[in-house]
NUGUMAR-431075 format. One record per atom (N, C-alpha, C, CB): atom name; x negated, y, z. Coordinates in steps of 0.2 Angstrom, whole numbers, m for minus. Glycine has a CB too. Example, Ala and Ser with C-alpha at 12.3 -4.5 7.8 and 13.67 -1.06 7.14 Angstrom:
<pts>
atom/x/y/z
N/m66/m28/39
CA/m62/m22/39
C/m66/m16/39
CB/m57/m22/45
N/m64/m11/35
CA/m68/m5/36
C/m64/0/39
CB/m70/m3/29
</pts>
This chain:
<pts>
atom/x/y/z
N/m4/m6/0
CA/0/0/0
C/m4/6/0
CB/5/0/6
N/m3/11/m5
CA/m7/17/m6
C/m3/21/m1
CB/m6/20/m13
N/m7/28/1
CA/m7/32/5
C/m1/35/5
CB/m11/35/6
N/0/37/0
CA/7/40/m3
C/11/35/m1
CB/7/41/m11
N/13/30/m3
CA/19/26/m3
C/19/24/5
CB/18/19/m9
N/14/23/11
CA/15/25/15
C/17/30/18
CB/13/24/16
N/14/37/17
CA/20/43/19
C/27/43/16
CB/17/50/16
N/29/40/11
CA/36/39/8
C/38/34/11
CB/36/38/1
N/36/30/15
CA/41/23/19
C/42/27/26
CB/37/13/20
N/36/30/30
CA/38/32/35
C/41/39/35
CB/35/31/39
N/43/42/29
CA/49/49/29
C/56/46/27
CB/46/57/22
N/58/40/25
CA/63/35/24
C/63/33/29
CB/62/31/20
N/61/30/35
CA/62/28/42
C/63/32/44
CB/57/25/44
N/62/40/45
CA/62/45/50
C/69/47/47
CB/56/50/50
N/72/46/42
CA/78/50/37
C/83/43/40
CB/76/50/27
N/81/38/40
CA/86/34/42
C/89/33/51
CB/82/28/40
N/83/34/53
CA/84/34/60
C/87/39/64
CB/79/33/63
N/85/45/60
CA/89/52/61
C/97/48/60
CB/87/59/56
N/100/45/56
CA/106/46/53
C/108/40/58
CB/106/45/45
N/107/35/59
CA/108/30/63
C/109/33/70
CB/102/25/63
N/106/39/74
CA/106/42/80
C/111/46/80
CB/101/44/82
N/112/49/74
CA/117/54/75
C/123/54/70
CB/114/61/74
N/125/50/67
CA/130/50/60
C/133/43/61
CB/126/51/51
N/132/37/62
CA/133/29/62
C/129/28/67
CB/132/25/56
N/131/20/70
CA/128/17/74
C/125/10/72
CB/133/16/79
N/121/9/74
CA/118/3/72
C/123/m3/70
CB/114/0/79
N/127/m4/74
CA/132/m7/73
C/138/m8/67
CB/134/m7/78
N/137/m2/64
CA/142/m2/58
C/139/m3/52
CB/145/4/58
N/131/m1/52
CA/127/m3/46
C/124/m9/47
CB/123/2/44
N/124/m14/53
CA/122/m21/51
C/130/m23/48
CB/121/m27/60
N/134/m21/48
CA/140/m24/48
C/141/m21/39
CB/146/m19/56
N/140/m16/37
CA/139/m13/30
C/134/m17/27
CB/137/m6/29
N/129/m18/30
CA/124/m21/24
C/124/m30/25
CB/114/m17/25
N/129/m32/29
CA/129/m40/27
C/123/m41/32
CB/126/m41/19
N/121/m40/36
CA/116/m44/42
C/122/m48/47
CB/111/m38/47
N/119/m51/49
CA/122/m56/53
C/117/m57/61
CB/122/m64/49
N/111/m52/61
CA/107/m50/68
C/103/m44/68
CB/103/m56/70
N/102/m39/73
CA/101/m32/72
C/95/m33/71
CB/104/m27/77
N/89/m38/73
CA/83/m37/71
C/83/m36/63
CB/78/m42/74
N/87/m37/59
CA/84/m36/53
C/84/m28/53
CB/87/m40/47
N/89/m26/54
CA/90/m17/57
C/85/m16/58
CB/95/m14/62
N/82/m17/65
CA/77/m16/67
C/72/m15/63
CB/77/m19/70
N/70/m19/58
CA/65/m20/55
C/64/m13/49
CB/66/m27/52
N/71/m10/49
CA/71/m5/42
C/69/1/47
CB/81/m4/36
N/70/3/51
CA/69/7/55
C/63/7/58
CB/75/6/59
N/58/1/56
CA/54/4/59
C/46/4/52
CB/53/m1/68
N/43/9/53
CA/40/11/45
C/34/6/45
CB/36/20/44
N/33/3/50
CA/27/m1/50
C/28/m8/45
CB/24/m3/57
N/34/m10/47
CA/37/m16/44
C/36/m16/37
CB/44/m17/47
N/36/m23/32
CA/38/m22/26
C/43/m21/23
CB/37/m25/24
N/47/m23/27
CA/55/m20/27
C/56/m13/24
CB/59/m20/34
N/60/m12/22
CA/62/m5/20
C/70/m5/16
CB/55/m3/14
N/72/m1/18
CA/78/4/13
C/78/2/6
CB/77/14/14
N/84/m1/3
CA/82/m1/m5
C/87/2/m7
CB/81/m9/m9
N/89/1/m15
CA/94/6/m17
C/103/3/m15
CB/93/6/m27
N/101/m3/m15
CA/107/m4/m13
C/112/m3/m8
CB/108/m7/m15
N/105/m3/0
CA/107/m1/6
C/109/7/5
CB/101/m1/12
N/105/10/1
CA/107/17/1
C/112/21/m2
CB/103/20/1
N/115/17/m8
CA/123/16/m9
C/129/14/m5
CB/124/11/m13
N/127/10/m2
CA/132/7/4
C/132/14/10
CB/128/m2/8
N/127/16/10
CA/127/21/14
C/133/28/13
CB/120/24/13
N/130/30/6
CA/135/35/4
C/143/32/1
CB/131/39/m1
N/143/26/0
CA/149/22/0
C/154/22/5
CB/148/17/m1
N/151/19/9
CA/155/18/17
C/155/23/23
CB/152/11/22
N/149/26/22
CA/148/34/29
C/147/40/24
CB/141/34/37
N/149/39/19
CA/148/47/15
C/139/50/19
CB/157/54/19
N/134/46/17
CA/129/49/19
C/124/50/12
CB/126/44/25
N/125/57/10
CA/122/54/3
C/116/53/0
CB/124/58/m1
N/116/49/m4
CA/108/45/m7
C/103/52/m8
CB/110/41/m17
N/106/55/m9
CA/101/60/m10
C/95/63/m6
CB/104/64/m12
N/99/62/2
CA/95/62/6
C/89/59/5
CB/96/60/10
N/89/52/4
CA/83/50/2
C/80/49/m4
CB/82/45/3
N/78/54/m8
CA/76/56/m13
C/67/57/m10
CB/81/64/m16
N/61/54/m13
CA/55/53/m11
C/55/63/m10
CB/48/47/m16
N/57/68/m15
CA/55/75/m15
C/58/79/m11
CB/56/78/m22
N/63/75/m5
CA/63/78/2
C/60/78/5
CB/67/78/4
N/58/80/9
CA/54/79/18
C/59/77/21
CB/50/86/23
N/59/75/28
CA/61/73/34
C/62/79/36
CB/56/70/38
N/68/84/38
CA/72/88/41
C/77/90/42
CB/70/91/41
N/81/89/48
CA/86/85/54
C/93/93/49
CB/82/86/66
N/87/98/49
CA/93/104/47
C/97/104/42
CB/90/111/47
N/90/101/36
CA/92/98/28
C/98/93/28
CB/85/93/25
N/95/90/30
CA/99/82/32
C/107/85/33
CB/94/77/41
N/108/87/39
CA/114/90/41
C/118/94/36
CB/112/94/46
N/113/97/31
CA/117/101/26
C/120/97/22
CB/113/105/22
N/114/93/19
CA/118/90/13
C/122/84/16
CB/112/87/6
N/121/82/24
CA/129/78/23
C/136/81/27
CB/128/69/27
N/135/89/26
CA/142/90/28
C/145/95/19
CB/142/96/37
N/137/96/16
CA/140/97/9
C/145/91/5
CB/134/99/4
N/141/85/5
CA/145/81/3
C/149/79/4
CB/143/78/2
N/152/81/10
CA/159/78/14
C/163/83/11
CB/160/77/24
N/163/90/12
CA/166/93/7
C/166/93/2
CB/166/95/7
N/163/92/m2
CA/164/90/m10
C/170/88/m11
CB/159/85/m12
N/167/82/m8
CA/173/74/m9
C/178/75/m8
CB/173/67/m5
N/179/80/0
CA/187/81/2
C/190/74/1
CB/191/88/m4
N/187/70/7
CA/187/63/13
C/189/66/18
CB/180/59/15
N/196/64/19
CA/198/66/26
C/195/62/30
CB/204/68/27
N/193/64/38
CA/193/60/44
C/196/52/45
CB/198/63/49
N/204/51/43
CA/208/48/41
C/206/42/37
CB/211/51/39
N/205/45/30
CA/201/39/24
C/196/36/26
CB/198/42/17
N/192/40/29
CA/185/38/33
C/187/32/36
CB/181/43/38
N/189/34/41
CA/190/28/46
C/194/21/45
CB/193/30/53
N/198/22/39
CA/201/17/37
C/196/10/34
CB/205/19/33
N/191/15/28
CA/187/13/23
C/183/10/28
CB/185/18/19
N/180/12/36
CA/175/9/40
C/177/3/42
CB/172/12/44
N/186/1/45
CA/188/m4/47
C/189/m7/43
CB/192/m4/49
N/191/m8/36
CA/191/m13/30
C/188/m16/32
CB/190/m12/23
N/189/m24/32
CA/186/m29/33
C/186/m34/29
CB/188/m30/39
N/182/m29/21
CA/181/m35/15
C/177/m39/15
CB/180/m33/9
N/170/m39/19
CA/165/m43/19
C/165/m46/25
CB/160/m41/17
N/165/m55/28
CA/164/m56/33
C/156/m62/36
CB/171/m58/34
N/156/m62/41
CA/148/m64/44
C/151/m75/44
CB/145/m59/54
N/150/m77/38
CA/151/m84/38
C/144/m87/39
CB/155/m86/33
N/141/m88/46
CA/134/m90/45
C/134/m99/41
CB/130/m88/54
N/139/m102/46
CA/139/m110/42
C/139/m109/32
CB/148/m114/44
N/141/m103/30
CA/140/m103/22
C/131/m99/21
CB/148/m96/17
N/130/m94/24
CA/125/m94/22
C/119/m96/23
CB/124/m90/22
N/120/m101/29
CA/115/m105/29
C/112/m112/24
CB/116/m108/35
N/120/m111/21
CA/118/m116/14
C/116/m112/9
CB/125/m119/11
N/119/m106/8
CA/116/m100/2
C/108/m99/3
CB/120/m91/4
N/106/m97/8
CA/98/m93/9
C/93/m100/6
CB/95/m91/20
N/89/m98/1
CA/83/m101/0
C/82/m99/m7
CB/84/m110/1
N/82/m105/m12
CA/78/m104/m18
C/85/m109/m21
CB/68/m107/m19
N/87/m104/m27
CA/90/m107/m31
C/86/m104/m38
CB/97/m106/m30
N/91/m109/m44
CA/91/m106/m51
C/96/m106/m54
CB/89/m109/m54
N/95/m101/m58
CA/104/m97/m62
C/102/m101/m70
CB/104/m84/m62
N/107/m102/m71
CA/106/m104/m78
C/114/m101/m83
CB/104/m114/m79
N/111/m97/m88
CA/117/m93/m92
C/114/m92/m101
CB/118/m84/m88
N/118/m90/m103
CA/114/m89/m111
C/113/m80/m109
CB/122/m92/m121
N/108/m80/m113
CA/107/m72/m114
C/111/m67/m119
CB/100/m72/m116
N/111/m63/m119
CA/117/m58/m123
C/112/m57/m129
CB/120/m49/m119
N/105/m58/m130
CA/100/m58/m134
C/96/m66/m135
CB/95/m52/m131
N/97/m72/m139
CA/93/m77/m138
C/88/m77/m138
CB/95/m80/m140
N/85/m74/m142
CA/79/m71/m145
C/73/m70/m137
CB/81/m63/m150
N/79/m66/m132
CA/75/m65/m123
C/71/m70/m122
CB/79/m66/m117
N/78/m74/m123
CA/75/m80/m118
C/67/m86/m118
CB/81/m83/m118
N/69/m89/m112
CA/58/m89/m115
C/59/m97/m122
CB/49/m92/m103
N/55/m96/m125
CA/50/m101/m129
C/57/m105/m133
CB/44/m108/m122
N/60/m100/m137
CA/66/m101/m139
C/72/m105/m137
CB/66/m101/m144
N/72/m108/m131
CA/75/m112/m131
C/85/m110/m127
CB/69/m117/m127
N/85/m103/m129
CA/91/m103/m131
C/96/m102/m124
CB/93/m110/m134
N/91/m102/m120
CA/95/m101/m111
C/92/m97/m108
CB/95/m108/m105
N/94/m94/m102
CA/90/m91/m96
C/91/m95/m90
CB/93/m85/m96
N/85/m98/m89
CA/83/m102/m81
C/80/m97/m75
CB/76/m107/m83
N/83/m91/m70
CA/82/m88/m68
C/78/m92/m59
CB/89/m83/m68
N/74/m91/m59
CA/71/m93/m51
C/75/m88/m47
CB/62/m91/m49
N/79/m87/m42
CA/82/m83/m35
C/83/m88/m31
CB/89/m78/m36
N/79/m81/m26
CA/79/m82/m19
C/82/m77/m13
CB/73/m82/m18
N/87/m82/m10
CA/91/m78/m5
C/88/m78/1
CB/98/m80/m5
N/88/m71/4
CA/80/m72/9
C/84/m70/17
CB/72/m66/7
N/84/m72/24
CA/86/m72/30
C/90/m67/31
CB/82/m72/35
N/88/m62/26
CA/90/m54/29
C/95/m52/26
CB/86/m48/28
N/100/m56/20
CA/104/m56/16
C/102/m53/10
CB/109/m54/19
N/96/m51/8
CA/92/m49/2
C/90/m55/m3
CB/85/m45/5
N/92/m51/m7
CA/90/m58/m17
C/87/m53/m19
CB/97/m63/m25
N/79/m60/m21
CA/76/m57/m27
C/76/m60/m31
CB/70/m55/m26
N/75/m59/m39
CA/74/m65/m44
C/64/m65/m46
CB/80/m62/m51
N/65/m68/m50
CA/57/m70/m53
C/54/m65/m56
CB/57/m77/m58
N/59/m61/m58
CA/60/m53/m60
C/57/m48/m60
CB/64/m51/m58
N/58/m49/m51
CA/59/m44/m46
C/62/m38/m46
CB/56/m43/m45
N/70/m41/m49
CA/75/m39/m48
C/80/m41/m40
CB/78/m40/m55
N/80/m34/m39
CA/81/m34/m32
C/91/m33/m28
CB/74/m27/m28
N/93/m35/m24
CA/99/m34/m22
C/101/m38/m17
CB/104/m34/m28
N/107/m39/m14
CA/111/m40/m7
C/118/m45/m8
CB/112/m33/m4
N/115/m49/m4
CA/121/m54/m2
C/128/m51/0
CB/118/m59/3
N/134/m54/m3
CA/141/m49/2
C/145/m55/2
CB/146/m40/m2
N/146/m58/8
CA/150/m63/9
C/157/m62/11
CB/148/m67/14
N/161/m64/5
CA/169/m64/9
C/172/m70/12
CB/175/m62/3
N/180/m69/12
CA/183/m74/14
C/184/m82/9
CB/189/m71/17
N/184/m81/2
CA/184/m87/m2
C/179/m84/m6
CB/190/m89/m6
N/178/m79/m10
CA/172/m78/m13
C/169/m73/m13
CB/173/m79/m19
N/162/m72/m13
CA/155/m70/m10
C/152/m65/m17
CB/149/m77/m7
N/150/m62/m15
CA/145/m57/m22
C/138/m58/m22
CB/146/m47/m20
N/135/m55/m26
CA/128/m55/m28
C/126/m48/m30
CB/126/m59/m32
N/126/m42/m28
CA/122/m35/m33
C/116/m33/m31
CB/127/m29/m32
N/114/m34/m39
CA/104/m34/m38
C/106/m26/m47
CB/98/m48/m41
N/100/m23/m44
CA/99/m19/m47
C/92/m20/m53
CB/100/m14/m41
N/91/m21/m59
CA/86/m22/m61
C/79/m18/m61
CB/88/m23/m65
N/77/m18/m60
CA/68/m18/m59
C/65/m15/m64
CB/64/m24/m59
N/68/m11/m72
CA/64/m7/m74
C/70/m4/m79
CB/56/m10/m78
N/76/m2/m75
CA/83/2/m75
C/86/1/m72
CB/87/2/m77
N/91/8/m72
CA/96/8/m65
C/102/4/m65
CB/98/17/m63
N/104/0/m68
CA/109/m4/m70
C/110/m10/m64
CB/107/m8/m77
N/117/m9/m62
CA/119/m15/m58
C/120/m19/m62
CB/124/m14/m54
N/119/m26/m59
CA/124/m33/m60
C/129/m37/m55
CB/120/m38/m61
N/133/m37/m55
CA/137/m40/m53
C/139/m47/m50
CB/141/m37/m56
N/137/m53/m48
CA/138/m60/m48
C/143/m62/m45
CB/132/m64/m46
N/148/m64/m45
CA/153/m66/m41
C/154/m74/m42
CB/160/m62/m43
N/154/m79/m35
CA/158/m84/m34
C/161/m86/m30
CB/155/m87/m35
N/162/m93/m30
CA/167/m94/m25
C/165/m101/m18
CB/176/m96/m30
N/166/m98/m13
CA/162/m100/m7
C/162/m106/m5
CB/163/m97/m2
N/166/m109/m10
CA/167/m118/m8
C/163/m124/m12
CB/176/m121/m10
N/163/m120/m19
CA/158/m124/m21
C/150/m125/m18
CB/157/m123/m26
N/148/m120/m16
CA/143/m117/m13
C/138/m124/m10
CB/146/m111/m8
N/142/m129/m5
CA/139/m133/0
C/139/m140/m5
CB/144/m132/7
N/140/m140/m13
CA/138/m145/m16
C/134/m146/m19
CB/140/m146/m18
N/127/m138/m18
CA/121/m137/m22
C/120/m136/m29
CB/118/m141/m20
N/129/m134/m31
CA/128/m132/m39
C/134/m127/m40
CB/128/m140/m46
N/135/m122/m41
CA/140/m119/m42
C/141/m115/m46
CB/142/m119/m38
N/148/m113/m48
CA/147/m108/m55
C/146/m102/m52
CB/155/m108/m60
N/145/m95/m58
CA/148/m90/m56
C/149/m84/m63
CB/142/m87/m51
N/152/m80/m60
CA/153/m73/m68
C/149/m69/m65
CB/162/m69/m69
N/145/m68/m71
CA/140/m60/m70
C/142/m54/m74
CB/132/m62/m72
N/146/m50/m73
CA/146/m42/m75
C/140/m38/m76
CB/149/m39/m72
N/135/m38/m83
CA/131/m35/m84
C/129/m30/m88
CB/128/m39/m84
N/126/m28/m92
CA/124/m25/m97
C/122/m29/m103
CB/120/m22/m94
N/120/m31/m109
CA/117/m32/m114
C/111/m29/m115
CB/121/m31/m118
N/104/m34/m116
CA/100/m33/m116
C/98/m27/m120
CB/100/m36/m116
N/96/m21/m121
CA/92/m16/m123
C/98/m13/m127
CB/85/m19/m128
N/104/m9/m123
CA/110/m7/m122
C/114/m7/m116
CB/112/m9/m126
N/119/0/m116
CA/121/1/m112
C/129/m3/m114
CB/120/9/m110
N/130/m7/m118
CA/136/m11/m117
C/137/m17/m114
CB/139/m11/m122
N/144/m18/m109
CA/145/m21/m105
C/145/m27/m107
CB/149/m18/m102
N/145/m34/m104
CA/145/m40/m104
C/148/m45/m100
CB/140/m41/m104
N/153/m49/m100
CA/155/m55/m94
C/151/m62/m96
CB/166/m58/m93
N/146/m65/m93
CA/142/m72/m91
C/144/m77/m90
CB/139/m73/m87
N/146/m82/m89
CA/149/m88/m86
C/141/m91/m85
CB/155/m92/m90
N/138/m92/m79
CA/133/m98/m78
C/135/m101/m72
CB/124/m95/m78
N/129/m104/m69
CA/130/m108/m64
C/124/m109/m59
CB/132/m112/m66
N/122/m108/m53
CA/116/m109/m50
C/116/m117/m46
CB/116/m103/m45
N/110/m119/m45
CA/110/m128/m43
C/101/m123/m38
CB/108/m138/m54
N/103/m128/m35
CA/97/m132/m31
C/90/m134/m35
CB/101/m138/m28
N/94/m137/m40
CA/90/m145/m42
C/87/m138/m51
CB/99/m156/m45
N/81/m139/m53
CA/78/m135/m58
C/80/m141/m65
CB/68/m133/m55
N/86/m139/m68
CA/86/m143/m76
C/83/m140/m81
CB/93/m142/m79
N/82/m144/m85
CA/77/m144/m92
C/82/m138/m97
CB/76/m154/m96
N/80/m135/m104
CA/85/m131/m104
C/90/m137/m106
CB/83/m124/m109
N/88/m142/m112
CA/94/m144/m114
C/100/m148/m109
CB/92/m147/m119
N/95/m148/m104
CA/101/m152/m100
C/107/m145/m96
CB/96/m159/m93
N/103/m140/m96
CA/107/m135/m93
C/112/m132/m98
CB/103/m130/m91
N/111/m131/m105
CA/114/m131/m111
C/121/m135/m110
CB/109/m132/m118
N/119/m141/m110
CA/124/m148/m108
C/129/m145/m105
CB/121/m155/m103
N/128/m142/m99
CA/133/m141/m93
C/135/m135/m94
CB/130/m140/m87
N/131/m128/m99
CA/138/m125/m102
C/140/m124/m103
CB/139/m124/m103
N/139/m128/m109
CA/144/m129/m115
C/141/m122/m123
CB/153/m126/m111
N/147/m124/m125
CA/147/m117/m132
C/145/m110/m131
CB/154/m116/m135
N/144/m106/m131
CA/140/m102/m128
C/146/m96/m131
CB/131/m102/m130
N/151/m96/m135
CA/154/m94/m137
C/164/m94/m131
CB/153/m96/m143
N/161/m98/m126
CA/166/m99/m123
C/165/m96/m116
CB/168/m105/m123
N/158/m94/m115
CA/155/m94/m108
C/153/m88/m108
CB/150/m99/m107
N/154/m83/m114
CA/153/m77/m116
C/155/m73/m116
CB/152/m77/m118
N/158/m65/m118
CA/160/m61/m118
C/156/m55/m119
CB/164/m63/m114
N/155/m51/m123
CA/153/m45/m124
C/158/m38/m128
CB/147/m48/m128
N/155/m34/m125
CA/159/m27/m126
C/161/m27/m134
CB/155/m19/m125
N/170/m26/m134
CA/170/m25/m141
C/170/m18/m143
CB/176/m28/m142
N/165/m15/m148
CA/163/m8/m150
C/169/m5/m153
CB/156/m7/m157
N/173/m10/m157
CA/181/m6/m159
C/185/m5/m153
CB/186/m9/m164
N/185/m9/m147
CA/189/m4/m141
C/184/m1/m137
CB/194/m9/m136
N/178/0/m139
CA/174/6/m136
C/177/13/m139
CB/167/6/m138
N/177/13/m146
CA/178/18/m149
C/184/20/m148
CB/176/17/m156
N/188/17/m148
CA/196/19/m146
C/197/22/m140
CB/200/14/m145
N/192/19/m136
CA/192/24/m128
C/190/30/m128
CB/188/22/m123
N/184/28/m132
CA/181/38/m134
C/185/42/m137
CB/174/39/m139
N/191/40/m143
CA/192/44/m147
C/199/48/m141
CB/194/39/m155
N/200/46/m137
CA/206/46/m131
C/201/53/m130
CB/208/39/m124
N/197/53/m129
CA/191/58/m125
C/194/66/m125
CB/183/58/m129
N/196/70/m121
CA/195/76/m122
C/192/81/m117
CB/201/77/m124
N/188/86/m120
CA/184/89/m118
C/187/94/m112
CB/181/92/m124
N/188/95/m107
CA/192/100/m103
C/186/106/m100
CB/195/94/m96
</pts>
């Protein structure tokens, strides 16, 4: 770690802990970001650790406590008066009442199923067709993704495309943000298959080297398949696919009017 990127983890730790002492409680952002024990909190909070604040803790931030991202922009400093500004400018902005807030903090869409994520956390593989076949490696027509779901409820892929576990009551999310764009992805499945070491899922993504949208059908296993035998279990790749149609793009735009 460069000197710089150390002063930038601990003005992120000081930005966080201000906000944790005086805006939220520890207890509502274990409870936002999917932890199931506060030492992993602990761990973001303290600058020494490797741990740190990623993008998508700091979405969830200005999502659920209106605390905005911008605070942690590396071209602020650490100050408590700043800080204060831009999160009573942004509460105004939005014009969130009291009311909305506290409902949106009691929603209780994600919940702490540790018996499921003790089957989830480890090393899996994702196997889907790419939106480009051409991507994928040594032509063989598939994408064989390495991910790992790690104690803290954090996935990384082989990528190092990074994002966070969110466990519901029948089906659980995946949103990892890619590694050289700001593009989410979306993985959604469903929590029963889970404990049979292979299960499907739908990924909402992007299309490779474009901003139009995409539905995936793959599936993640335990067990590492060869590509054709993972092809096998897809199927047609025309069934398992879905990509933006450009004529009801254009139809949407043409609705467009300039105000």
């Amino acid at each position: 770690m460069t000197e710089r990127q150390r002063e930038e983890k601990i003005n992120i730790a000081k930005k966080f802990n201000y906000i944790l002492d005086n805006y939220i409680s520890a207890n509502e952002a274990q409870k936002a970001f999917g932890y199931n024990s506060p030492s992993y909190l602990t761990r973001l909070r303290d600058p020494r650790h490797t741990s740190t604040l990623n993008t998508l803790h700091i979405q969830l931030l200005e999502y659920v406590f209106e605390i905005p991202k911008k605070i942690f922009n590396k071209t602020i400093d650490f100050d408590t008066n700043n800080i204060d500004t831009l999160i009573k400018e942004f509460y105004v902005k939005n014009k969130k009442s009291q009311k909305n807030r506290t409902q949106l903090e009691k929603s209780q869409i994600f919940s702490d199923n540790k018996k499921l994520f003790e089957a989830l956390k480890g090393i899996w593989y994702a196997y889907m067709y790419p939106s480009n076949p051409s991507s994928s490696k040594e032509d063989d027509g598939v994408w064989i993704v390495e991910t790992t779901i790690n104690e803290d409820y954090s996935v990384i892929d082989e990528y190092k495309n990074a994002g966070v576990l969110q466990i519901s009551t029948h089906q659980s999310l995946i949103l990892k943000k890619s590694d050289d764009h700001d593009d989410l992805t979306v993985i959604r499945f469903q929590n029963r298959q889970v404990f049979y070491g292979i299960f499907r899922f739908v990924i909402m993504s992007t299309q490779n080297g474009s901003e139009n949208e995409m539905v995936n059908f793959g599936f993640y296993s335990r067990e590492k398949y060869t590509p054709d035998v993972a092809k096998k279990i897809l199927g047609d790749i025309n069934r398992v696919q879905m990509k933006l149609c450009l004529e009801f793009n254009d139809r949407i735009n043409q609705q467009i009017t300039i105000k």
